[in-house]
NUDRENSE-797912 format. One record per atom (N, C-alpha, C, O): atom name; x, y, z. Coordinates in Angstrom, 3 decimals, decimal comma. Each point is the difference from the previous one (the first is absolute). Layout:
// residues N
R_tinu_u_v_w
R_CA_X_Y_Z
...
//
This chain:
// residues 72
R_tinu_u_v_w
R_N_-27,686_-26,325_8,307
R_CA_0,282_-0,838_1,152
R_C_1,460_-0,445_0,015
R_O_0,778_-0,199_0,933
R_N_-0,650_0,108_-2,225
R_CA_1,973_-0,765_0,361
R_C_0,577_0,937_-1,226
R_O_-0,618_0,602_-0,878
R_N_1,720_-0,680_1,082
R_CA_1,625_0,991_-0,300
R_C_0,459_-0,702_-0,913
R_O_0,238_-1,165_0,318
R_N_0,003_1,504_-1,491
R_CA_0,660_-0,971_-0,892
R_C_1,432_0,871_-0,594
R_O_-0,023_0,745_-0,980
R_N_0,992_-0,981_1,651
R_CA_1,492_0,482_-0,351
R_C_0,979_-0,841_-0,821
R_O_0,740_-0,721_0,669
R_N_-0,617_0,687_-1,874
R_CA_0,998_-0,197_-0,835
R_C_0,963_0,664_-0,395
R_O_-0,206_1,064_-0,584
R_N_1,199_-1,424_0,755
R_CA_1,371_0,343_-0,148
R_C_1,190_-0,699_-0,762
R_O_-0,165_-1,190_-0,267
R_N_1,232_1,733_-0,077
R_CA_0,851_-0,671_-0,562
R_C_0,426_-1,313_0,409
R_O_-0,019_-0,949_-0,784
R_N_0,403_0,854_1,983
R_CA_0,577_-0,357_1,268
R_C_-0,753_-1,090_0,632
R_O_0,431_-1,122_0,264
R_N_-2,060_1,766_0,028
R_CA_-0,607_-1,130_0,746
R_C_-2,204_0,881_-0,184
R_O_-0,655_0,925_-0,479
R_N_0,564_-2,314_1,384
R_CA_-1,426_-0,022_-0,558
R_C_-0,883_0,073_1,438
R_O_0,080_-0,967_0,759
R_N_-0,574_1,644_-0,543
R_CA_-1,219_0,163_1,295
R_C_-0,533_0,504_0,345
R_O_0,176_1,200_0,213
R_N_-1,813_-2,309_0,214
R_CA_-1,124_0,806_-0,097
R_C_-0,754_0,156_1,451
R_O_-0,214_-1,000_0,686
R_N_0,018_1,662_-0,473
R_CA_-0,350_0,160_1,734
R_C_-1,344_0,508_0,163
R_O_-0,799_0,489_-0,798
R_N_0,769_-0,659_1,669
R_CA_-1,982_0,785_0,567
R_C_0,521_1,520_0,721
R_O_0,962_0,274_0,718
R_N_-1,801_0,336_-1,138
R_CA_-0,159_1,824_0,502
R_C_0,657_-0,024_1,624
R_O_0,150_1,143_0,434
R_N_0,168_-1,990_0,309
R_CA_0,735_0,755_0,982
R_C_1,369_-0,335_-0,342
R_O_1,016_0,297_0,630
R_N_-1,111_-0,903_-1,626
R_CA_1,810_-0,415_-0,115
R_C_0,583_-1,733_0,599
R_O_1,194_-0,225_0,201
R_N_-1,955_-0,509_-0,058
R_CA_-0,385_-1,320_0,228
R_C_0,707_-1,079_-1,464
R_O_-0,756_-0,264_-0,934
R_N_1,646_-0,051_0,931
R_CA_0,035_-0,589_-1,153
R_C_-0,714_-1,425_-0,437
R_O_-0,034_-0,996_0,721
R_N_-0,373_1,070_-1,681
R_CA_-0,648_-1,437_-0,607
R_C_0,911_-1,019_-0,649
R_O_0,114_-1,209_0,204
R_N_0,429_1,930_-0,943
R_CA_1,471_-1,298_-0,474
R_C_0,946_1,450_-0,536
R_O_-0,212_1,212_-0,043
R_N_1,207_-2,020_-0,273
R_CA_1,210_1,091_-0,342
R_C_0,824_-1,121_-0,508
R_O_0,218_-1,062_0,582
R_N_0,259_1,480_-1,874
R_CA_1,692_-0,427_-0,529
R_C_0,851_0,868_-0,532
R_O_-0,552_0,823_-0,731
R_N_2,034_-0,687_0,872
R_CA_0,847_0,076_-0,422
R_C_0,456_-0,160_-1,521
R_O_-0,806_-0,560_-0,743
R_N_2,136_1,039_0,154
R_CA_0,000_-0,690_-1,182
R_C_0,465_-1,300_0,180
R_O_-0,517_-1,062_-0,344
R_N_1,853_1,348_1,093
R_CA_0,893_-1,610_0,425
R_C_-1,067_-1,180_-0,002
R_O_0,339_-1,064_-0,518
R_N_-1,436_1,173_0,992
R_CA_-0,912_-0,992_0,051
R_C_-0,212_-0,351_-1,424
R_O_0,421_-1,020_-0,545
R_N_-1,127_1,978_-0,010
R_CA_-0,362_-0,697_-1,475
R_C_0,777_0,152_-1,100
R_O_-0,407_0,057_-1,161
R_N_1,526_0,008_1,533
R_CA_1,374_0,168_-0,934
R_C_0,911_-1,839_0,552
R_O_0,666_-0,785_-0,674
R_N_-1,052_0,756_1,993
R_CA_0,641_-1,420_0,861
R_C_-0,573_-1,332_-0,746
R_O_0,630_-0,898_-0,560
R_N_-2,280_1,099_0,770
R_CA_-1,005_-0,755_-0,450
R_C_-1,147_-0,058_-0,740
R_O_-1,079_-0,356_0,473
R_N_1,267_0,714_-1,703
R_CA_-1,075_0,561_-1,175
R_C_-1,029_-0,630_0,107
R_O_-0,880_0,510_-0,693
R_N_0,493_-1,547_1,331
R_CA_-1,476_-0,777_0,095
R_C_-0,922_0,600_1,318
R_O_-1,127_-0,382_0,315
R_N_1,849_1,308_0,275
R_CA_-0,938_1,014_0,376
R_C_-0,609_1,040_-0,585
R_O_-0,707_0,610_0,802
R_N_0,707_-0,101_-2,059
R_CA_-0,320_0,821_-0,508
R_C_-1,599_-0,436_-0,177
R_O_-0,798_0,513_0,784
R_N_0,410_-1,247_-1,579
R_CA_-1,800_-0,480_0,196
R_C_-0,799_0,654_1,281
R_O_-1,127_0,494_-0,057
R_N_1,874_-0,589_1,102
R_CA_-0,587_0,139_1,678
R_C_0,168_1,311_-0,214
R_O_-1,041_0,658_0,016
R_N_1,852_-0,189_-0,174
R_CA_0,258_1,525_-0,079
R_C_-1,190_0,691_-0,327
R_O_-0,773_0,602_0,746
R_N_0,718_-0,875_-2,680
R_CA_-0,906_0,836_-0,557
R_C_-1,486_-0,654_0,274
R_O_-0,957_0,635_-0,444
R_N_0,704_-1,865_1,148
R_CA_-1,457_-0,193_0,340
R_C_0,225_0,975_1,151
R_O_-0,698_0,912_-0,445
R_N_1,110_-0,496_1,464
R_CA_-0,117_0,394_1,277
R_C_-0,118_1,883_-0,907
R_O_-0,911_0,777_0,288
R_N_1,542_-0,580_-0,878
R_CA_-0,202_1,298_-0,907
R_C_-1,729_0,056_-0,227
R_O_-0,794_0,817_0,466
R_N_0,536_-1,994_-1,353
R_CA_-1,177_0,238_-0,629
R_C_-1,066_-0,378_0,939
R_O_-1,085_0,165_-0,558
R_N_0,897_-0,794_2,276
R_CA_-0,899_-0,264_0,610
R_C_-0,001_1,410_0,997
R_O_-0,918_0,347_0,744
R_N_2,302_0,391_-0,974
R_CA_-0,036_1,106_0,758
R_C_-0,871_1,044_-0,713
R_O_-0,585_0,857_0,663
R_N_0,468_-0,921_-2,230
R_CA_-1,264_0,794_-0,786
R_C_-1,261_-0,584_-0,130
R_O_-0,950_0,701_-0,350
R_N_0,825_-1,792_0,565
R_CA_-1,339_-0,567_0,042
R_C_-0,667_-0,802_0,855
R_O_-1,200_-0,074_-0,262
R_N_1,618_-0,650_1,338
R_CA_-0,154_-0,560_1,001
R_C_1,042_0,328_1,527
R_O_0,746_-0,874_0,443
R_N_-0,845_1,932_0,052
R_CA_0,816_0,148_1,217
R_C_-0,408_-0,897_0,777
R_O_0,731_-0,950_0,277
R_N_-2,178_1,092_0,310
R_CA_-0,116_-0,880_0,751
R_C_0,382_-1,528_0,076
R_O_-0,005_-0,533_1,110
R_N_0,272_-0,060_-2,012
R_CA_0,561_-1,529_-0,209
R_C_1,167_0,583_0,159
R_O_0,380_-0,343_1,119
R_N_0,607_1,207_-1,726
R_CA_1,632_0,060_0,150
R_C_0,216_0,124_1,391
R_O_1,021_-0,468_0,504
R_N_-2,087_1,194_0,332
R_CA_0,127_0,130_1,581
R_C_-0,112_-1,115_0,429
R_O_0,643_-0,220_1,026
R_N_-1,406_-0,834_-1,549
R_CA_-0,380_-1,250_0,928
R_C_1,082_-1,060_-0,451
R_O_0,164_-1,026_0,660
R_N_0,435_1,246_-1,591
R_CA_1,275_-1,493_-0,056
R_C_0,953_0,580_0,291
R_O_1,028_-0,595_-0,326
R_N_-0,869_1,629_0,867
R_CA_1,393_0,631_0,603
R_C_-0,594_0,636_1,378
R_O_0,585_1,015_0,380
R_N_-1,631_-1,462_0,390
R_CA_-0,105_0,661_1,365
R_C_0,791_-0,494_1,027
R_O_-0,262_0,404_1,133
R_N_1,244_-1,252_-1,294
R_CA_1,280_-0,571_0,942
R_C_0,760_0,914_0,043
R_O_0,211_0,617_1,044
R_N_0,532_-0,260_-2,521
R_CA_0,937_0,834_-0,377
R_C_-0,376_0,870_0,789
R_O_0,493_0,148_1,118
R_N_-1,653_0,720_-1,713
R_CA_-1,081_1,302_0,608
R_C_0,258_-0,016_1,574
R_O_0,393_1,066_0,475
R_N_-0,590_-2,303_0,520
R_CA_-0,425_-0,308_1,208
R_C_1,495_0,782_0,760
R_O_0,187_0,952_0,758
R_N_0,814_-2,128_-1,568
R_CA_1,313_0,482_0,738
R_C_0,257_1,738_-0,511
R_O_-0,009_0,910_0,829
R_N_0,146_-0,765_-1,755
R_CA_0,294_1,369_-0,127
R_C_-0,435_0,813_1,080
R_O_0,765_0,854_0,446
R_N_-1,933_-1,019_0,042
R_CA_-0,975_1,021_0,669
R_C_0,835_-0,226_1,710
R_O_0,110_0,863_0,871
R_N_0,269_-1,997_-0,835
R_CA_0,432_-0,766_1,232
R_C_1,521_1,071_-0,058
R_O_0,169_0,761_0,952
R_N_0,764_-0,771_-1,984
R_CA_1,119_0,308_-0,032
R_C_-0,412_1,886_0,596
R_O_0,479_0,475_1,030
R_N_-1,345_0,222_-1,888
R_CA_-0,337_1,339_-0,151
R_C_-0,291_0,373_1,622
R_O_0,517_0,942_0,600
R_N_-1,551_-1,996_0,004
R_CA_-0,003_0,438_2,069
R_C_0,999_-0,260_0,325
R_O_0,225_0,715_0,976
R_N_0,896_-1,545_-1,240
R_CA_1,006_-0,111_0,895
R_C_1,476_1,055_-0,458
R_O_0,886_0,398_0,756
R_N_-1,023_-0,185_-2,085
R_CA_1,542_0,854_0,136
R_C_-0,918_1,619_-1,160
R_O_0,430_0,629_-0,966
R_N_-1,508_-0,560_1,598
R_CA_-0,217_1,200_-0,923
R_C_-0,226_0,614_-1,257
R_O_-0,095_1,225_-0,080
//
């Protein structure tokens, strides 16, 4: 059900049409290291609970989908 892409660079995990669920950068957790916890829970609810990682990020989710009808 969801995409889990790790990279050097940055972190994001999306649903099968390409929908993102959260996403970071490094600058982010290189800026502010007390995001890292959120990070790797959102890692580990993306292997064991999607459905909750979908439901405390369905805003994020909401706009994305909003951004994707309007510029493609």
């Amino acid at each position: 059900m969801l995409n889990i892409d790790i990279c050097t660079e940055e972190i994001t995990i999306s649903m099968r049409d390409g929908t993102e669920v959260v996403h970071w950068v490094e600058d982010e957790w290189i800026e502010d290291p007390t995001i890292v916890p959120a990070i790797a829970n959102a890692i580990h609810l993306a292997h064991t609970d999607q459905k909750k990682l979908i439901a405390l990020n369905k805003e994020h989710i909401d706009a994305q989908r909003e951004i994707n009808k309007r510029y493609g």
